[in-house]
N, CA, C and O atoms as CSV, one atom per row, in Angstrom:
chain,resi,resn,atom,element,x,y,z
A,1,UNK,N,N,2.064,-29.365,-10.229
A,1,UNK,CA,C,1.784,-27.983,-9.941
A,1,UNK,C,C,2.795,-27.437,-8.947
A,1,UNK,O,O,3.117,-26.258,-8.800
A,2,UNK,N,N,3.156,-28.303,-8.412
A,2,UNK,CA,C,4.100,-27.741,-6.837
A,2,UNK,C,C,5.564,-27.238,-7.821
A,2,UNK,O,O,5.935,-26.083,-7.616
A,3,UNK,N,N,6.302,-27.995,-8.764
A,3,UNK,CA,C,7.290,-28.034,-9.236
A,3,UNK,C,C,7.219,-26.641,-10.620
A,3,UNK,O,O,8.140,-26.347,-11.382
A,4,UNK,N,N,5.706,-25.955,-10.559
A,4,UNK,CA,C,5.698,-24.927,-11.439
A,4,UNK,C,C,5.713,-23.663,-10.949
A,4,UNK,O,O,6.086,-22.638,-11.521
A,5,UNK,N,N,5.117,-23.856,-9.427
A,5,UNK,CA,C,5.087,-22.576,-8.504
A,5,UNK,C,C,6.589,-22.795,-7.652
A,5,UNK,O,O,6.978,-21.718,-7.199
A,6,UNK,N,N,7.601,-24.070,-7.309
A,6,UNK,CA,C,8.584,-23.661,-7.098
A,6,UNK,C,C,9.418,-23.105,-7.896
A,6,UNK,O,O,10.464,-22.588,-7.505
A,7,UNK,N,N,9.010,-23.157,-9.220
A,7,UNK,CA,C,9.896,-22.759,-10.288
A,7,UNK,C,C,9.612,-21.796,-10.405
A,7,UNK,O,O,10.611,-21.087,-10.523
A,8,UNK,N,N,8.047,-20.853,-10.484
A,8,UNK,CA,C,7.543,-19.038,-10.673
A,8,UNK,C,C,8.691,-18.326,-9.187
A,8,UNK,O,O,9.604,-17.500,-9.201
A,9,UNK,N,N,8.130,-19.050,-8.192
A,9,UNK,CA,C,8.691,-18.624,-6.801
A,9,UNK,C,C,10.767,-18.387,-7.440
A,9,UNK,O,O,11.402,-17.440,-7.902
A,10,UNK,N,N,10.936,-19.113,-7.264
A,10,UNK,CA,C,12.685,-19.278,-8.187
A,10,UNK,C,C,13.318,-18.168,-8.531
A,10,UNK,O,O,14.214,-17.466,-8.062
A,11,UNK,N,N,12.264,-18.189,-9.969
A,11,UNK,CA,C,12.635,-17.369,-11.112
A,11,UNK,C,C,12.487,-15.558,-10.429
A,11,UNK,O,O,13.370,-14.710,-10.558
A,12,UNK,N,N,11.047,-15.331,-9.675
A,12,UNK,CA,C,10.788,-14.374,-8.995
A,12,UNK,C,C,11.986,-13.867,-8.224
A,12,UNK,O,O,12.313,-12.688,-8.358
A,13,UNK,N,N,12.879,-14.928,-7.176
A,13,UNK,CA,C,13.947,-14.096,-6.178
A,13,UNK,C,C,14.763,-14.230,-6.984
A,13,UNK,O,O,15.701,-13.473,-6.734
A,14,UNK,N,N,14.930,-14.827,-7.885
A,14,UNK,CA,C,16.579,-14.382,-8.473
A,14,UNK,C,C,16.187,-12.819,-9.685
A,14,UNK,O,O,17.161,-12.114,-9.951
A,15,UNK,N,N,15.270,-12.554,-10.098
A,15,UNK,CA,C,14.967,-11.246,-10.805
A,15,UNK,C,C,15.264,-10.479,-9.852
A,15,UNK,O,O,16.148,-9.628,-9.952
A,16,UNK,N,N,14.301,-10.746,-8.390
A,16,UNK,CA,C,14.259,-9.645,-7.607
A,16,UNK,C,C,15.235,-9.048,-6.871
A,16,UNK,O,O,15.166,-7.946,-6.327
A,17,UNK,N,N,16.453,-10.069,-6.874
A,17,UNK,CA,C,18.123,-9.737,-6.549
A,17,UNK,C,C,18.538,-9.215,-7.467
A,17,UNK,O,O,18.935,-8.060,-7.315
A,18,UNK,N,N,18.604,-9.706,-8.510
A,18,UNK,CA,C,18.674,-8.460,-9.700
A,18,UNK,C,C,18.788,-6.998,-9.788
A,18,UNK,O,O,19.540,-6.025,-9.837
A,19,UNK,N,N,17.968,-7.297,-9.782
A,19,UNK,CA,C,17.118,-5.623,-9.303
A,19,UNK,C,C,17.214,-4.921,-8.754
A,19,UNK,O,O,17.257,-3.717,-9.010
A,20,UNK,N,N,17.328,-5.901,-7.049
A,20,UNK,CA,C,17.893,-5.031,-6.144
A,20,UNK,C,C,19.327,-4.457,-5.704
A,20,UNK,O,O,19.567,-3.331,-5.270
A,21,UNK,N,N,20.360,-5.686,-5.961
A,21,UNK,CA,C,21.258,-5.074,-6.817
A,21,UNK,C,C,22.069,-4.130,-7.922
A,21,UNK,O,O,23.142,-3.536,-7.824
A,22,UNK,N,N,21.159,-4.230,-8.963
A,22,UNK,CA,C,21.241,-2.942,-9.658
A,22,UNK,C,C,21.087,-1.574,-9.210
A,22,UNK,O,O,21.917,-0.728,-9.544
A,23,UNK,N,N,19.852,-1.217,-8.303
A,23,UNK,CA,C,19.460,-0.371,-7.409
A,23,UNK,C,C,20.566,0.294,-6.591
A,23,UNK,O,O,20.910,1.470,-6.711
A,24,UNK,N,N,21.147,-0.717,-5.635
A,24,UNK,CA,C,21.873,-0.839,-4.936
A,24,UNK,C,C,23.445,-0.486,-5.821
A,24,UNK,O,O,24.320,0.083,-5.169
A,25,UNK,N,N,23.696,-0.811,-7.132
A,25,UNK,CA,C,24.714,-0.180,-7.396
A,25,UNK,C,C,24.245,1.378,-8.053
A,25,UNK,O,O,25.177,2.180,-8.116
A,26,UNK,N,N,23.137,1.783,-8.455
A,26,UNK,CA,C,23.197,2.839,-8.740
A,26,UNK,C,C,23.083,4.197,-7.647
A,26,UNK,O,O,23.376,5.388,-7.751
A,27,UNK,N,N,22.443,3.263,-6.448
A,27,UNK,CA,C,22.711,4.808,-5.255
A,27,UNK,C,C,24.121,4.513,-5.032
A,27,UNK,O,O,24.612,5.226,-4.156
A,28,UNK,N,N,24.847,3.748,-5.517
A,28,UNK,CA,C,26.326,3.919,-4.594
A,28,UNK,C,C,27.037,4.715,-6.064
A,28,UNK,O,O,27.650,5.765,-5.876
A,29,UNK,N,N,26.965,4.381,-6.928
A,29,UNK,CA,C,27.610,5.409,-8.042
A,29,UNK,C,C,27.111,6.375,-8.860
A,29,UNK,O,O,27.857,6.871,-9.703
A,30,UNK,N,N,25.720,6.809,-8.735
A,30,UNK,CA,C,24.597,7.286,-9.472
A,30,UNK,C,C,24.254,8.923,-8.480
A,30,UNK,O,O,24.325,9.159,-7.274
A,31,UNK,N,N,23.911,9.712,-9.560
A,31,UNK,CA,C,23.451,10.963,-9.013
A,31,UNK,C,C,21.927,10.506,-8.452
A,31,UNK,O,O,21.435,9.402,-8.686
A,32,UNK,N,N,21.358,11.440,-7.761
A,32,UNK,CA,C,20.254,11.161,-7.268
A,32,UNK,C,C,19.307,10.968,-8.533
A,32,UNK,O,O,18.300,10.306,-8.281
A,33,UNK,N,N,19.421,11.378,-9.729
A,33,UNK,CA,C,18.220,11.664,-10.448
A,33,UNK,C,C,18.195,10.514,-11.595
A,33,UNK,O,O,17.166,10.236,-12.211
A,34,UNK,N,N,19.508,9.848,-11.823
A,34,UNK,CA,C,19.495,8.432,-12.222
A,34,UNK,C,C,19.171,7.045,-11.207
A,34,UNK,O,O,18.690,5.979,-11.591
A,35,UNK,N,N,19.592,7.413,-9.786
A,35,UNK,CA,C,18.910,6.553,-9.051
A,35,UNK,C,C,17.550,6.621,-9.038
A,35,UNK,O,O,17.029,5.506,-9.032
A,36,UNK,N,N,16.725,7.623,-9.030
A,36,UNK,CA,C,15.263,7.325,-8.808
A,36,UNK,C,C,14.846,6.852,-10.181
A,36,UNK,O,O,13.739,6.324,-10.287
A,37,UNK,N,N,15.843,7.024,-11.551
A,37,UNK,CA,C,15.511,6.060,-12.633
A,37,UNK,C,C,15.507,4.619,-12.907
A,37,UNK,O,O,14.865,3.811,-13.578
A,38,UNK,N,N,16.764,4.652,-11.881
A,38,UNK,CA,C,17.045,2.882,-11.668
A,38,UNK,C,C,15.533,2.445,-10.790
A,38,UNK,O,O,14.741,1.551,-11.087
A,39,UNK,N,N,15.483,3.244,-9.836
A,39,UNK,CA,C,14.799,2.920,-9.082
A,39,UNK,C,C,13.156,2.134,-9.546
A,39,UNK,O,O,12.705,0.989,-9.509
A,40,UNK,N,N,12.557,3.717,-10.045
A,40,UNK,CA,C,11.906,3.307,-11.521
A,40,UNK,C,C,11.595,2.524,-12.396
A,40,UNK,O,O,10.495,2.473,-12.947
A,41,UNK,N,N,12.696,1.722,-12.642
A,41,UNK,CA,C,12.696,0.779,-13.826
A,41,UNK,C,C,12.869,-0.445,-13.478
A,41,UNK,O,O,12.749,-1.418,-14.222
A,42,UNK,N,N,13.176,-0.453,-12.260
A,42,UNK,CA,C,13.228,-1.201,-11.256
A,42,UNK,C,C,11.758,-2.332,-10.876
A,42,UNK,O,O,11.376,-3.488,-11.052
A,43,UNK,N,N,11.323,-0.982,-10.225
A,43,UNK,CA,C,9.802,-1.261,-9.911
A,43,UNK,C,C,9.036,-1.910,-11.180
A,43,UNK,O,O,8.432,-2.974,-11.318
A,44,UNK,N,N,9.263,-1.013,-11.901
A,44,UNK,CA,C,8.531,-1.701,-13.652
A,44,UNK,C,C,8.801,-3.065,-13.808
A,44,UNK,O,O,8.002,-3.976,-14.024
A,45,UNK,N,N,10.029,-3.104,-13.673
A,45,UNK,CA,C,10.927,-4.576,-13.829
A,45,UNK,C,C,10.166,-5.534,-13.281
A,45,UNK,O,O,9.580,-6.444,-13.867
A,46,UNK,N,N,10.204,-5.251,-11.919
A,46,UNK,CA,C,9.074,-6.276,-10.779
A,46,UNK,C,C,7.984,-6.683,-11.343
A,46,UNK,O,O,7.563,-7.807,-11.616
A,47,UNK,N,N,7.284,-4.899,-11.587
A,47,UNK,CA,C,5.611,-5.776,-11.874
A,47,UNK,C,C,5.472,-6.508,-12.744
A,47,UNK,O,O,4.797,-7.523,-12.573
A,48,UNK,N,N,6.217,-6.158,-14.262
A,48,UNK,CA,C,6.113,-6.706,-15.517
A,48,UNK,C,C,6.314,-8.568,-15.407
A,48,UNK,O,O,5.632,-9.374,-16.040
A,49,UNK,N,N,7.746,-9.005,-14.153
A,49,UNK,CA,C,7.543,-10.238,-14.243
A,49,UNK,C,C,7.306,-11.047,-13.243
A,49,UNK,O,O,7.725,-12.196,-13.105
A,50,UNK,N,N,6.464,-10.289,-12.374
A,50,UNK,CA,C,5.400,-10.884,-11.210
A,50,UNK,C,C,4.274,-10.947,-12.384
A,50,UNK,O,O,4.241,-12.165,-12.553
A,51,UNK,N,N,3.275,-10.375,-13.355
A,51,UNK,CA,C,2.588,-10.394,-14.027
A,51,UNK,C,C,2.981,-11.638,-15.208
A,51,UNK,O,O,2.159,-12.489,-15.550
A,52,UNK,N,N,3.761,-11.596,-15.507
A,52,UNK,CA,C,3.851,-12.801,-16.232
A,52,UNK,C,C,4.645,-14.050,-15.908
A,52,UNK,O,O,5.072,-14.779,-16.804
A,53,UNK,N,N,4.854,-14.310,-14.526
A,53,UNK,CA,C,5.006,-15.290,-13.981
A,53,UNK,C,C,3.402,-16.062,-13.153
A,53,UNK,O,O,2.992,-17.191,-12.885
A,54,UNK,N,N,2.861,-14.434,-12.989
A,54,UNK,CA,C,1.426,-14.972,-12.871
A,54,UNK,C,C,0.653,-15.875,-13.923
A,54,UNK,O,O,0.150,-16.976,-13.702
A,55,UNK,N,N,0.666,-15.313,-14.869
A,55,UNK,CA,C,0.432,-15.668,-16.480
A,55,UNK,C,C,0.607,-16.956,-16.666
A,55,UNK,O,O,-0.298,-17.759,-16.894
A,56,UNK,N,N,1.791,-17.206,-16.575
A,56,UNK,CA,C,2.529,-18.505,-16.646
A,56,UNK,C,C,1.858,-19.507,-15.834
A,56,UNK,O,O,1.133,-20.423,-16.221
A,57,UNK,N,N,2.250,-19.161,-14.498
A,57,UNK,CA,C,1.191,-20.059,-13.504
A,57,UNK,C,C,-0.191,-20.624,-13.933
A,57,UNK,O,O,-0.474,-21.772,-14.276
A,58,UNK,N,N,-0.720,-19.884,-13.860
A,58,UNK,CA,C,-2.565,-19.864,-14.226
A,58,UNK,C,C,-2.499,-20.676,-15.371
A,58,UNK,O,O,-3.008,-21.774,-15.150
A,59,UNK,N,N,-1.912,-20.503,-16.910
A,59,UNK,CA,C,-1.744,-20.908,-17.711
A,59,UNK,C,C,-1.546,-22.655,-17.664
A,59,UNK,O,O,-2.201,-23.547,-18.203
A,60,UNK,N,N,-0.265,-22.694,-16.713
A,60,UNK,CA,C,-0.384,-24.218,-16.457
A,60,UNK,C,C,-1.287,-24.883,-15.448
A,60,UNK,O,O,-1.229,-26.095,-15.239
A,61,UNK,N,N,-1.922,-24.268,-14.974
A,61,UNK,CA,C,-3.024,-24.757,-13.735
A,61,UNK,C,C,-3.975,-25.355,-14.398
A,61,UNK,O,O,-4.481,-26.420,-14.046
A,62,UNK,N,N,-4.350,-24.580,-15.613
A,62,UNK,CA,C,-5.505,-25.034,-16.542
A,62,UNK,C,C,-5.367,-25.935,-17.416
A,62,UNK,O,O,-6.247,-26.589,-17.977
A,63,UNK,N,N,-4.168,-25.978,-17.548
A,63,UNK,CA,C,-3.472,-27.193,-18.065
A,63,UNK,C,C,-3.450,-28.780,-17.371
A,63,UNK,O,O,-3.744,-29.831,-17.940
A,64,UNK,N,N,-2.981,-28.573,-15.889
A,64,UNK,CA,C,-2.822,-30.042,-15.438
A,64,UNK,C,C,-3.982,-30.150,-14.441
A,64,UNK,O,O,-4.229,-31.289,-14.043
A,65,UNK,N,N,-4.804,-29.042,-13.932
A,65,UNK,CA,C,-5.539,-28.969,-12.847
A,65,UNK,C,C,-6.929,-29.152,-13.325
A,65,UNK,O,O,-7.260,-28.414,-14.253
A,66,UNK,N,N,-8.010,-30.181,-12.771
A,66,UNK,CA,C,-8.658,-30.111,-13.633
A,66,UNK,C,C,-10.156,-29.188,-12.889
A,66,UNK,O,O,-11.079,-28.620,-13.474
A,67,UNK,N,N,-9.946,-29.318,-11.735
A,67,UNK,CA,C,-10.696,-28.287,-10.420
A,67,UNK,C,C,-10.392,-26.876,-10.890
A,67,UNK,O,O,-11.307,-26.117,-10.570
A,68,UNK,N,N,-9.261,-26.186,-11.643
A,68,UNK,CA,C,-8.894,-24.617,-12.040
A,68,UNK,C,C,-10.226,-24.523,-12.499
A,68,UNK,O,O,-11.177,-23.993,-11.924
A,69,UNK,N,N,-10.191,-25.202,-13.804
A,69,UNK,CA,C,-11.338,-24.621,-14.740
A,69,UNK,C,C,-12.841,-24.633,-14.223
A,69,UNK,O,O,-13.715,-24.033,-14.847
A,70,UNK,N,N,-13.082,-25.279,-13.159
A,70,UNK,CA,C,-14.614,-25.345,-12.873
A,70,UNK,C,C,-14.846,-23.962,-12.543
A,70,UNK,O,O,-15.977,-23.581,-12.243
């Protein structure tokens, strides 16, 4: 379990550099009204794979854990 949540944890900061990066290049070359799109899609970006890294998690908990399911 430790080696599935270091791996959700992982996968999570390298998206979230991503992201923030992208961000970060669109206020430096972007009109204001495509940055708050980046910005936007951004945020979406996050929740969509905090939510299915959650997914993922839980998924294998019930799998190797046998205390999840009680």
């Amino acid at each position: 379990m430790g080696a599935v949540t270091a791996w959700a944890l992982a996968t999570w900061a390298k998206v979230t550099l991503v992201l923030a990066l992208g961000v970060l290049l669109a206020w430096l070359t972007l009109t204001s009204g495509y940055f708050l799109l980046a910005l936007v899609l951004a945020a979406l970006g996050e929740a969509y794979t905090v939510r299915q890294l959650a997914r993922e998690w839980a998924d294998e908990a019930r799998l190797r854990c046998w205390w999840w399911n009680r």
